[in-house]
Each structure stands twice: as C-alpha cells, then as structure tokens.
N, CA and C atoms as a LAMMPS dump frame, in Angstrom:
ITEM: TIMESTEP
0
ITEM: NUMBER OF ATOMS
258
ITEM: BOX BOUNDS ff ff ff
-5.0000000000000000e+02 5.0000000000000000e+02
-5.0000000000000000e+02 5.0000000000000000e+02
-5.0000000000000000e+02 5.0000000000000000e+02
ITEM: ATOMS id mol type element x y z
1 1 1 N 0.858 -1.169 0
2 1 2 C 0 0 0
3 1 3 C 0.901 1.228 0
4 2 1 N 0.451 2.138 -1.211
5 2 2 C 1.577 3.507 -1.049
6 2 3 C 1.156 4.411 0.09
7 3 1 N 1.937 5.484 0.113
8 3 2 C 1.543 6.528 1.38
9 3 3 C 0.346 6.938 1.183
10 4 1 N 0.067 7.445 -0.377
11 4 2 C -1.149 8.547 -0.284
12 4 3 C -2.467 7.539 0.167
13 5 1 N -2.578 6.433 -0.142
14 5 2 C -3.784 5.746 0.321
15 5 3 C -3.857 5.332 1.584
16 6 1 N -2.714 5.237 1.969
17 6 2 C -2.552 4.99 3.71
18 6 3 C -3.148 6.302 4.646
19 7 1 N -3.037 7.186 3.843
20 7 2 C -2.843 8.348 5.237
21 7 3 C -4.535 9.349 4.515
22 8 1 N -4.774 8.023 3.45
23 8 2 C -6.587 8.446 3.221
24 8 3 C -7.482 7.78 4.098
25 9 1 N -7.18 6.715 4.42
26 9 2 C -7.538 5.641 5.411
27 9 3 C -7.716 6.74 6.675
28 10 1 N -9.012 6.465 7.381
29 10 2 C -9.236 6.98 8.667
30 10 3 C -8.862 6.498 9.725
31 11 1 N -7.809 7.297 10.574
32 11 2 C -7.15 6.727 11.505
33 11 3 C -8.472 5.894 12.821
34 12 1 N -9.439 6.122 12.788
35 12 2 C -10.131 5.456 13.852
36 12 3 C -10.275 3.916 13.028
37 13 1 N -10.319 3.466 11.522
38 13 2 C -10.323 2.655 11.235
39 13 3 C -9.452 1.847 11.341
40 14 1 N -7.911 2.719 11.136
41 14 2 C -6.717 1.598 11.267
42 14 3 C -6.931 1.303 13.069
43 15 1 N -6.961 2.265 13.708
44 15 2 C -6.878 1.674 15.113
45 15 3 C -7.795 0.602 15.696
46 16 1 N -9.185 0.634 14.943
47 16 2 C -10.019 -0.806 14.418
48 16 3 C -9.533 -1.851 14.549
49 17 1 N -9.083 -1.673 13.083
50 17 2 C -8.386 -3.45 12.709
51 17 3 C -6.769 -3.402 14.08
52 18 1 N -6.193 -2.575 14.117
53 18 2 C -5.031 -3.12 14.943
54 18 3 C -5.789 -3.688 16.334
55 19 1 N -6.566 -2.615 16.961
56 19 2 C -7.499 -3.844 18.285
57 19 3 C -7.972 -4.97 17.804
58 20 1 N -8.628 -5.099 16.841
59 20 2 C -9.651 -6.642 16.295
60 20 3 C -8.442 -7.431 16.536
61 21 1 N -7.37 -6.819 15.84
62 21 2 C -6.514 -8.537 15.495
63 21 3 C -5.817 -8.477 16.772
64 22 1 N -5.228 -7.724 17.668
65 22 2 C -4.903 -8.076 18.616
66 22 3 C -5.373 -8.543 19.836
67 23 1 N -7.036 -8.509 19.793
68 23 2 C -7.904 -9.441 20.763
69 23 3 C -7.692 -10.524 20.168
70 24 1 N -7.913 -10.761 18.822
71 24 2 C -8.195 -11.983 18.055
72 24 3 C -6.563 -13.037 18.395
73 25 1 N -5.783 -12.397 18.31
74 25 2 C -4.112 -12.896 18.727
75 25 3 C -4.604 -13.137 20.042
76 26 1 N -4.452 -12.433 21.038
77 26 2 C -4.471 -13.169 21.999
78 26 3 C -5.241 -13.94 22.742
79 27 1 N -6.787 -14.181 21.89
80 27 2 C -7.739 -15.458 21.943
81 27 3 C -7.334 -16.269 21.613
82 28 1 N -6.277 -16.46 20.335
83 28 2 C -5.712 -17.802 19.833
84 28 3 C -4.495 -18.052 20.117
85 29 1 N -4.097 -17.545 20.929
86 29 2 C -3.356 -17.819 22.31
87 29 3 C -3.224 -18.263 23.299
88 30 1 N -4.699 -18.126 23.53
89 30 2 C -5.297 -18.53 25.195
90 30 3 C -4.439 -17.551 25.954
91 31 1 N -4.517 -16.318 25.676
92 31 2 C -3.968 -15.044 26.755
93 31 3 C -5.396 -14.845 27.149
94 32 1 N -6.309 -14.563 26.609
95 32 2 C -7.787 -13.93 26.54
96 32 3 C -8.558 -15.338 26.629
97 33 1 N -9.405 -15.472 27.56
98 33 2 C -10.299 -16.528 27.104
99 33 3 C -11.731 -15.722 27.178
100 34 1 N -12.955 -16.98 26.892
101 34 2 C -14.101 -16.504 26.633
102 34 3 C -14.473 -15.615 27.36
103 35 1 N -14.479 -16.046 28.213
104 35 2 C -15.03 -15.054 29.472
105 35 3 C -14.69 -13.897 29.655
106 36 1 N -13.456 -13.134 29.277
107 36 2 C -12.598 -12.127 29.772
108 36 3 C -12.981 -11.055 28.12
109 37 1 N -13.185 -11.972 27.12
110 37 2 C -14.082 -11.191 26.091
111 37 3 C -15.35 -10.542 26.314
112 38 1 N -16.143 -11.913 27.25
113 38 2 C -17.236 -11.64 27.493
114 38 3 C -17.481 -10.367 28.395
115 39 1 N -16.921 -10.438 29.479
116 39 2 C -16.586 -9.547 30.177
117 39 3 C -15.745 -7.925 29.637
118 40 1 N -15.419 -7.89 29.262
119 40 2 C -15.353 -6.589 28.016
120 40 3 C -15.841 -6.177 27.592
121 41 1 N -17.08 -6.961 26.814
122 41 2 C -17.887 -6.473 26.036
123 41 3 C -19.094 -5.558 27.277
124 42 1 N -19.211 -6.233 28.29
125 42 2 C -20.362 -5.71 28.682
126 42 3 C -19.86 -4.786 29.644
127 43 1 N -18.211 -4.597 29.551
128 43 2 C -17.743 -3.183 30.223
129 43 3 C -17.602 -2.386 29.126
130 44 1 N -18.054 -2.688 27.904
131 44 2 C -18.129 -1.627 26.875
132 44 3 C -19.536 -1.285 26.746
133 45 1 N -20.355 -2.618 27.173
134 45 2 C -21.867 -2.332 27.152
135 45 3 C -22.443 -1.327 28.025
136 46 1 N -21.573 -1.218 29.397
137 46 2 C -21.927 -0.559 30.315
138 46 3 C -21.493 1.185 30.344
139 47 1 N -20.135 1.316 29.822
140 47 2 C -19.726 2.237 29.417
141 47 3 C -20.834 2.865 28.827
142 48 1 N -21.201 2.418 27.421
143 48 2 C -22.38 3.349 26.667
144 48 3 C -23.299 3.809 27.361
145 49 1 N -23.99 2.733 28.601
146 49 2 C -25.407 3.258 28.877
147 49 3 C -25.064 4.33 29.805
148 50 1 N -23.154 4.401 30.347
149 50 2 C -23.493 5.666 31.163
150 50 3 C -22.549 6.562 30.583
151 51 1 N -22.484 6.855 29.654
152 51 2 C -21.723 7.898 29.335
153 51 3 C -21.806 9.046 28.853
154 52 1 N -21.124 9.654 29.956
155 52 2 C -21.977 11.69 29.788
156 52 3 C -21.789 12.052 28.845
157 53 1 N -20.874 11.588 27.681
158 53 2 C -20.681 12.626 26.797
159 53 3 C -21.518 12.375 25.345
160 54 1 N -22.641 12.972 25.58
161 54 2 C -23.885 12.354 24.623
162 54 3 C -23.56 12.42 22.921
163 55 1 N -22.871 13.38 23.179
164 55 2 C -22.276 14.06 21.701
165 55 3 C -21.515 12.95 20.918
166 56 1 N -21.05 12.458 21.645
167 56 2 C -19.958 11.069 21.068
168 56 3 C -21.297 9.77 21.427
169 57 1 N -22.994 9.398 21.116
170 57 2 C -23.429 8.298 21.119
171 57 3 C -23.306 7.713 20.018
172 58 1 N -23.244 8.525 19.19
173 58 2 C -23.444 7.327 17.853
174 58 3 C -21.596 6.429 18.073
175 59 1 N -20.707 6.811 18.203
176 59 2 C -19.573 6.266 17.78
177 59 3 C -19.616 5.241 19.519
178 60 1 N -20.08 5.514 20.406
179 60 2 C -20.432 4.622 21.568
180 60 3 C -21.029 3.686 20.888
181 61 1 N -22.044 3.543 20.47
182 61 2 C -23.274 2.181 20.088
183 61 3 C -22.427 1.338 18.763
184 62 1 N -21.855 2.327 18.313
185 62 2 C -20.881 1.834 17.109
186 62 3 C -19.786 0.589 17.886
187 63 1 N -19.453 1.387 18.977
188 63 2 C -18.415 0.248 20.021
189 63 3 C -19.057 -0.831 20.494
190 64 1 N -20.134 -0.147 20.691
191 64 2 C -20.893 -1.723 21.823
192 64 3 C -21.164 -2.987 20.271
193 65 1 N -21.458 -2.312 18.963
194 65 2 C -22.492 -3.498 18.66
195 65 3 C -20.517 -3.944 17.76
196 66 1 N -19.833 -3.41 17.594
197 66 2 C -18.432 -3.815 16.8
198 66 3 C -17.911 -5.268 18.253
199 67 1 N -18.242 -4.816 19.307
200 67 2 C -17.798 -5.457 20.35
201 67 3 C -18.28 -6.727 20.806
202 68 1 N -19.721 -7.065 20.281
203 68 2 C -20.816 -8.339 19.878
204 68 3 C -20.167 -8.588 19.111
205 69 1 N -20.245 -8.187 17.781
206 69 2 C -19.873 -8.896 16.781
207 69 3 C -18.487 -9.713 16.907
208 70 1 N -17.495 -9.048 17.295
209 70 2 C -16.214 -9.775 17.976
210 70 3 C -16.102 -10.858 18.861
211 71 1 N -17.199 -10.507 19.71
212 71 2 C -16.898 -11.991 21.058
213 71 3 C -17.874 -12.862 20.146
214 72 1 N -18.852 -12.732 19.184
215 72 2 C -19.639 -13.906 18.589
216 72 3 C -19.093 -14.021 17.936
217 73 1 N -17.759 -13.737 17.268
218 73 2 C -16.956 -13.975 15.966
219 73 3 C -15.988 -15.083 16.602
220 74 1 N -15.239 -14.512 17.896
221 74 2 C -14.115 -15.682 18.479
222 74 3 C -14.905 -16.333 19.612
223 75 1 N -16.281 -16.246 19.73
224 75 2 C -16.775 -17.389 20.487
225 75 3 C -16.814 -18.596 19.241
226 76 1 N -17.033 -18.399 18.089
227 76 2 C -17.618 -19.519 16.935
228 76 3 C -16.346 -20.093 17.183
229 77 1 N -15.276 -19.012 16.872
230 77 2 C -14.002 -19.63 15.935
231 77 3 C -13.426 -20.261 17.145
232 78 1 N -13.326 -19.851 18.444
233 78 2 C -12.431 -20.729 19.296
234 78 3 C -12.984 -21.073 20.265
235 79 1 N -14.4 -20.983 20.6
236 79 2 C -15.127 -21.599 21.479
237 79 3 C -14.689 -21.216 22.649
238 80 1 N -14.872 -22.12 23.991
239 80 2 C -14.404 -22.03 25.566
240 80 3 C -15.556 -21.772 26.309
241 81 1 N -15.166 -21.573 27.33
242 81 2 C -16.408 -21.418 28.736
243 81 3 C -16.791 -20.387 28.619
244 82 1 N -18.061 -20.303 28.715
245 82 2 C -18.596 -18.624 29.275
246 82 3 C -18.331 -18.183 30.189
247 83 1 N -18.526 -17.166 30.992
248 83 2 C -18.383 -16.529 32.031
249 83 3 C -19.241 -16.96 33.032
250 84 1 N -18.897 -17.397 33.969
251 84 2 C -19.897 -17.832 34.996
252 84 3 C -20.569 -16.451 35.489
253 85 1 N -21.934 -16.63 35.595
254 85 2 C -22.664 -15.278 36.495
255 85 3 C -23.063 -15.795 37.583
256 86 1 N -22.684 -14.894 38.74
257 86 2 C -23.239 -14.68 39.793
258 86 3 C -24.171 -14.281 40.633
C-alpha cells in the first residue's frame, strides 16, 4: 500500500483493525479466554449506557455493537467457557 492511500484511510479505522486482530491474537493464544471477552464487552456495554458525553453516542453504540460482533466472531471460531454469572 503507497503513502497517499494509507494516510486516506481513517485513523479510527486503522486503530479498528489493529485492536480486532490483537484481541483476536491473543484469543488464539489462550492469553484472553471466553469469558474475559465476554466480560469486556459488557464493560463496553456498560460504558455506553453511562456515558456523559452524549455528543460522542453514535460512535459509543458503534463500540458496543463492533464489540458483539467480535466476542460472537471468536466465540464460533475458538469456542471455551462462558463466564460464569453470579
């Protein structure tokens, strides 16, 4: 990829894919297991429902539902325990 198309690319996108694949690395690792995804997600879930800064919701809900899609993406692909609830 040359420069000029690199630096057309929106930096919130590259910082995207560099988190995706580095959860995704360290799920297929077993650094991260199910649970600790699971658990992320719904400290990202929780984040949204309280977060003062209303101005930034759309790119919040954008996090929460990118953040489903991820733990149901490496729950398929690598399976493991859920999170026990208490």
């Amino acid at each position: 990829m040359d420069l000029v198309k690199a630096e057309a690319v929106d930096s919130n996108e590259k910082s995207l894919v560099i988190l995706q694949s580095l959860i995704c690395l360290l799920r297929e690792k077993n650094i991260l297991t199910r649970a600790d995804i699971e658990e992320l997600k719904e400290k990202v879930a929780e984040r949204a429902a309280h977060d003062p800064f209303a101005c930034r919701s759309d790119g919040v809900a954008a996090a929460v539902c990118e953040m489903q899609g991820l733990g149901d993406y490496l729950g398929r692909r690598y399976g493991g325990r859920h999170r026990r609830v208490s």
